[in-house]
N, C-alpha and C positions, 0 to 999 in steps of 0.2 A: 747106797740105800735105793733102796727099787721105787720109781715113781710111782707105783700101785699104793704106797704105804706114805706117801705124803700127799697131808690135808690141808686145804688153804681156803677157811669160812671165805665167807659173802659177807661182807662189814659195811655197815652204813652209818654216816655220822649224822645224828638227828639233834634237830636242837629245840627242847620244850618253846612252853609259852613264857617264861623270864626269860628264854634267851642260852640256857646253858645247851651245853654241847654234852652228847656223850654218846659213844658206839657202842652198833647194836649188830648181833650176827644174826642172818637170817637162817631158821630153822626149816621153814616151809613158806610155801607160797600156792593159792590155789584158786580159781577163777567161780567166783559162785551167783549165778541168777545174773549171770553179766559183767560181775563188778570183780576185781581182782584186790585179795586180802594176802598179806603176809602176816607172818607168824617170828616173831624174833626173842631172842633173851641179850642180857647186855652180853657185854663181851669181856671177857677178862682182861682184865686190866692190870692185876698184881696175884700174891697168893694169898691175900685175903678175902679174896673173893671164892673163894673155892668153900671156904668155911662162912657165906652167906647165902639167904634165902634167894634165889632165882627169879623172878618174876618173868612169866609169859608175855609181852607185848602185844597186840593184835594191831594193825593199820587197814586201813583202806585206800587205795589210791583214790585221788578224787583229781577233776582238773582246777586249778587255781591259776586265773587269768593267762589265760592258754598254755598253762605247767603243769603239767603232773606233778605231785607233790603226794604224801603218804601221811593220814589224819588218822586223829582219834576217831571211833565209831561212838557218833552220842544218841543213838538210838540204844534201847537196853534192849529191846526183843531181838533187833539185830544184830548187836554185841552176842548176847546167850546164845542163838543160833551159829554163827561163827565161830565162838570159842567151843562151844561142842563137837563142831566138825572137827577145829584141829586139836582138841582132845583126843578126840577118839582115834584121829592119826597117828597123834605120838604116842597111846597107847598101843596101839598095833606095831609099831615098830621095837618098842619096848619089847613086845610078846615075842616078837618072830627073833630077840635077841636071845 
């Protein structure tokens, strides 16, 4: 098989605020007003998944006592500002399919 034709996601294992674990592929990632946001969905994990709803994730890197680490956005104008961008990303890439 031709290395042109094999994909291997960007997988991150993120663990909420209880503490659970579970990965996430990154879809996009894009630097805006300074700050750098990824864009992810979970990752499949079985083929049940294939038959449920997707959720978009959005993060922010931020520093956390000299770490980088990747956080909820709890601003909402800046959450809507962001998810529109990579809206309209993944829309374009949809179209140009």
């Amino acid at each position: 098989m031709s290395e042109m034709n094999e994909y291997t996601p960007d997988l991150f294992e993120l663990i909420d605020e209880d503490g659970n674990k579970r990965n996430f592929e990154l879809i996009d990632a894009a630097e805006i007003d300074g700050e750098q946001y990824f864009a992810m969905v979970p990752a499949i994990e079985d083929e049940d998944f294939l038959d449920a709803d997707c959720d978009l994730v959005i993060l922010k890197a931020i520093e956390d006592n000299g770490e980088e680490i990747l956080a909820s956005i709890d601003d909402d104008d800046e959450f809507e500002v962001i998810a529109g961008y990579f809206m309209q990303r993944l829309q374009e890439a949809i179209d140009e399919d």
